[in-house]
C-alpha positions in Angstrom: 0.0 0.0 0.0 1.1 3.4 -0.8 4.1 2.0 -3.5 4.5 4.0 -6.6 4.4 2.0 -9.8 4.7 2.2 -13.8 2.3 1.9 -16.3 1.9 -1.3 -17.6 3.9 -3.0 -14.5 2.3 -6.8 -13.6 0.8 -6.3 -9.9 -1.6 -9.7 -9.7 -1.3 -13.1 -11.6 -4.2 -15.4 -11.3 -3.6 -19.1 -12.1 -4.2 -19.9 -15.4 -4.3 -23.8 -15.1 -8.1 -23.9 -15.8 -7.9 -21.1 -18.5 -5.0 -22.8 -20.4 -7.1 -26.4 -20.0 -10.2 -24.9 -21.4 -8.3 -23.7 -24.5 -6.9 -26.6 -25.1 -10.7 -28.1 -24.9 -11.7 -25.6 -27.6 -9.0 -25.8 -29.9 -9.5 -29.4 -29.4 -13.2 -28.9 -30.5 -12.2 -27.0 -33.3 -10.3 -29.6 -35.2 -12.3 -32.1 -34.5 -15.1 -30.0 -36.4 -12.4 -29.1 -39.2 -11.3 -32.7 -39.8 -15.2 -33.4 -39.9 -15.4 -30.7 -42.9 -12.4 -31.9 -44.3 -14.2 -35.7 -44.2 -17.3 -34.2 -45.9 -15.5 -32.4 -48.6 -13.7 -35.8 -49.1 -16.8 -37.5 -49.3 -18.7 -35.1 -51.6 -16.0 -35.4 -54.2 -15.8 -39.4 -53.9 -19.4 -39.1 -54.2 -19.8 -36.9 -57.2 -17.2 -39.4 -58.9 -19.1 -42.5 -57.9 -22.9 -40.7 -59.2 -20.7 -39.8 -62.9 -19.8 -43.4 -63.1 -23.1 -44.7 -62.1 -24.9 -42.5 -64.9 -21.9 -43.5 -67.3 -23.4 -47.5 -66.3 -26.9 -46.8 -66.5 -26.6 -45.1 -70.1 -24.3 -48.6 -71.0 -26.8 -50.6 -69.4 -29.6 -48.7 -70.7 -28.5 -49.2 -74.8 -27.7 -53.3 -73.6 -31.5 -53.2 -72.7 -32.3 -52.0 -75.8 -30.2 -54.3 -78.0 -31.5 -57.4 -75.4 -35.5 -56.0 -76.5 -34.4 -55.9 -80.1 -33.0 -59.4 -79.9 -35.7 -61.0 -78.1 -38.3 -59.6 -80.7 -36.6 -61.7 -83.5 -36.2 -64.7 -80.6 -32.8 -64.4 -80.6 -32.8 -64.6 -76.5 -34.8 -66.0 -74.0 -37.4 -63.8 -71.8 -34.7 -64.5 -69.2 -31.9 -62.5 -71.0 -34.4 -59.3 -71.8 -35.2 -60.2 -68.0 -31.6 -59.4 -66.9 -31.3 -56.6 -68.9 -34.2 -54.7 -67.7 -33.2 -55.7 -63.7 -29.8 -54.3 -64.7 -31.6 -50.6 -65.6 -33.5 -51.0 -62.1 -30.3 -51.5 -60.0 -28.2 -48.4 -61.6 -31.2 -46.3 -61.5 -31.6 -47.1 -58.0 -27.9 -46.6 -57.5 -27.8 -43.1 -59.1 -30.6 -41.9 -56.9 -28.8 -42.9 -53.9 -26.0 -41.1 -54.9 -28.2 -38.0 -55.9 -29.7 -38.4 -52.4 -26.7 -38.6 -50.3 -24.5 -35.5 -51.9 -28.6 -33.4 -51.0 -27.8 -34.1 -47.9 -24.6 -32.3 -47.9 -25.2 -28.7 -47.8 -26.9 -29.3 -44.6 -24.3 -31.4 -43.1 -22.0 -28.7 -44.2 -23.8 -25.6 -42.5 -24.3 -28.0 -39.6 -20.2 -28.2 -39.3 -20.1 -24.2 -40.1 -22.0 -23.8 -37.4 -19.9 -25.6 -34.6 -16.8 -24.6 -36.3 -17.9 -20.9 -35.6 -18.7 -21.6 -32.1 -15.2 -23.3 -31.3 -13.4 -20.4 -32.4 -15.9 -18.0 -30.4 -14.7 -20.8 -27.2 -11.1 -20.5 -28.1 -11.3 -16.6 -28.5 -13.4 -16.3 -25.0 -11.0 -18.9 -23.5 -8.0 -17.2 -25.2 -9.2 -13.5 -23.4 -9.4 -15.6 -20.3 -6.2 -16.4 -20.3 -5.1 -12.8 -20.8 -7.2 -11.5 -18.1 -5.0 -13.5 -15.5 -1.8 -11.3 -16.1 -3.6 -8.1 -14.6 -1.3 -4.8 -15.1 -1.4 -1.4 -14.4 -3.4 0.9 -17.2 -1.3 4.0 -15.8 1.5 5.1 -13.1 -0.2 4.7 -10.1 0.0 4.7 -5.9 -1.6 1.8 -5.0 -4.2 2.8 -2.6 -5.4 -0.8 -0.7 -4.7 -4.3 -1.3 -8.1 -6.6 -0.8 -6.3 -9.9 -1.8 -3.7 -12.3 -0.2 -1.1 -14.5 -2.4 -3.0 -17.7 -2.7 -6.6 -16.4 -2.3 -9.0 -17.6 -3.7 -10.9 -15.1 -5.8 -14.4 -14.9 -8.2 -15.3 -13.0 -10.7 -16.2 -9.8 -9.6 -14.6 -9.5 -6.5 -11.7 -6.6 -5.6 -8.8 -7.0 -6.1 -6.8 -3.6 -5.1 -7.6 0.0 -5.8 -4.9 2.3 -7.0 -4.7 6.4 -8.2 -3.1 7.7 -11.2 0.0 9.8 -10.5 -0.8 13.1 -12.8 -3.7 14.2 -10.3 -3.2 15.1 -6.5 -6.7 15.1 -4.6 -6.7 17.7 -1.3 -9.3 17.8 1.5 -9.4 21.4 2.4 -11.8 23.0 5.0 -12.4 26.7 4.7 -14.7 28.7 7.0 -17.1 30.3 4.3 -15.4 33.7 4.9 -11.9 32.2 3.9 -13.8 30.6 1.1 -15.3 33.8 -0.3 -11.7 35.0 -0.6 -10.7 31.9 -2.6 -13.2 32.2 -4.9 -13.2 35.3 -5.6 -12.4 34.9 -8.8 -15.4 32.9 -9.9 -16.9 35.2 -12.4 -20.6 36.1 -11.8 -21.7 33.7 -9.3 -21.5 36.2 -6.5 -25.0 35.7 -6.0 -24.7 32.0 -4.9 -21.6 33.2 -2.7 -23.7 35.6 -0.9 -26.4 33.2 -0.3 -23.5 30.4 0.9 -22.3 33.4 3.6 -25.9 34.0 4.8 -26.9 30.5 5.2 -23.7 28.8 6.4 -23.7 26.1 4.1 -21.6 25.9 1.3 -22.6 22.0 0.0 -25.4 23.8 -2.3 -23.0 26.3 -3.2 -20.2 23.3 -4.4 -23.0 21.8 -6.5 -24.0 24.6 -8.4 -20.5 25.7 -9.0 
């Protein structure tokens, strides 16, 4: 109490154990979330190139099912060939739909990851601030005025910590009779009105808070 210190001198350091864990939580949180948009990408792409091939079949399988129609017309194949052929069609269309219904599904997957992506780095941000909070130094040269914590404390937010002054400003109680006072202020351009009224009633706290 009463030391005279810099600007920007570290006074207070509160352990940062649970700060530095909760990063680590977050940016934990945060790759998990970017590996699972790197997965997605991954899968989109692997997906688009499995739905090109798939159309690629069915337009093949498709022309066979023609040829296999044209061939059983002149009884060059048994029903069971033109059969095959047709079951063939079924199977690739039902294999390009899945394909087309898995990449719809995507874009909301995606925003879904967006999303939580976001919020990790909002977590690691908050935690990040946190962590900066617990190295608490002085905005200007001060006098440190009272000291409301011990080493090893335990502290929560909110509560004081220690109260300090700047430097560049000297505060003095002074007492004047209001006689004394008239003389000191009697420089105070037209207010002699409220100085007269302070001498007649004795009680200058009126007269401070209109001047």
């Amino acid at each position: 109490k009463g030391i005279m210190l810099p600007e920007g001198t570290e006074i207070i350091r509160i352990d940062d154990g649970d700060y530095k864990l909760a990063i680590r939580q977050a940016e934990a949180d945060l790759s998990v979330n970017k590996a699972k948009l790197d997965e997605l990408n991954l899968n989109q792409k692997d997906l688009a190139t499995r739905l090109a091939l798939s159309r690629k079949k069915l337009d093949i399988s498709k022309n066979e099912r023609v040829r296999q129609e044209a061939l059983y017309k002149k009884n060059a194949i048994s029903q069971s060939g033109r059969d095959a052929a047709q079951t063939a069609v079924l199977q690739l269309e039902l294999e390009v739909q899945s394909y087309n219904s898995q990449l719809a599904t995507l874009p909301a997957q995606r925003a879904v990851l967006m999303a939580q992506i976001d919020i990790a780095n909002t977590k690691v941000s908050t935690q990040q601030r946190n962590l900066d909070r617990t190295h608490i130094k002085l905005p200007f040269n001060s006098r440190i005025d009272s000291l409301s914590v011990e080493e090893g404390q335990f502290v929560t937010i909110g509560t004081p910590l220690f109260s300090a002054q700047t430097t560049d400003k000297v505060e003095i109680n002074a007492q004047f009779t209001p006689v004394l006072f008239q003389k000191l202020a009697a420089d105070f351009k037209n207010r002699s009105d409220l100085l007269k009224q302070a001498l007649v009633r004795h009680d200058t706290r009126e007269l401070f808070s209109q001047l």
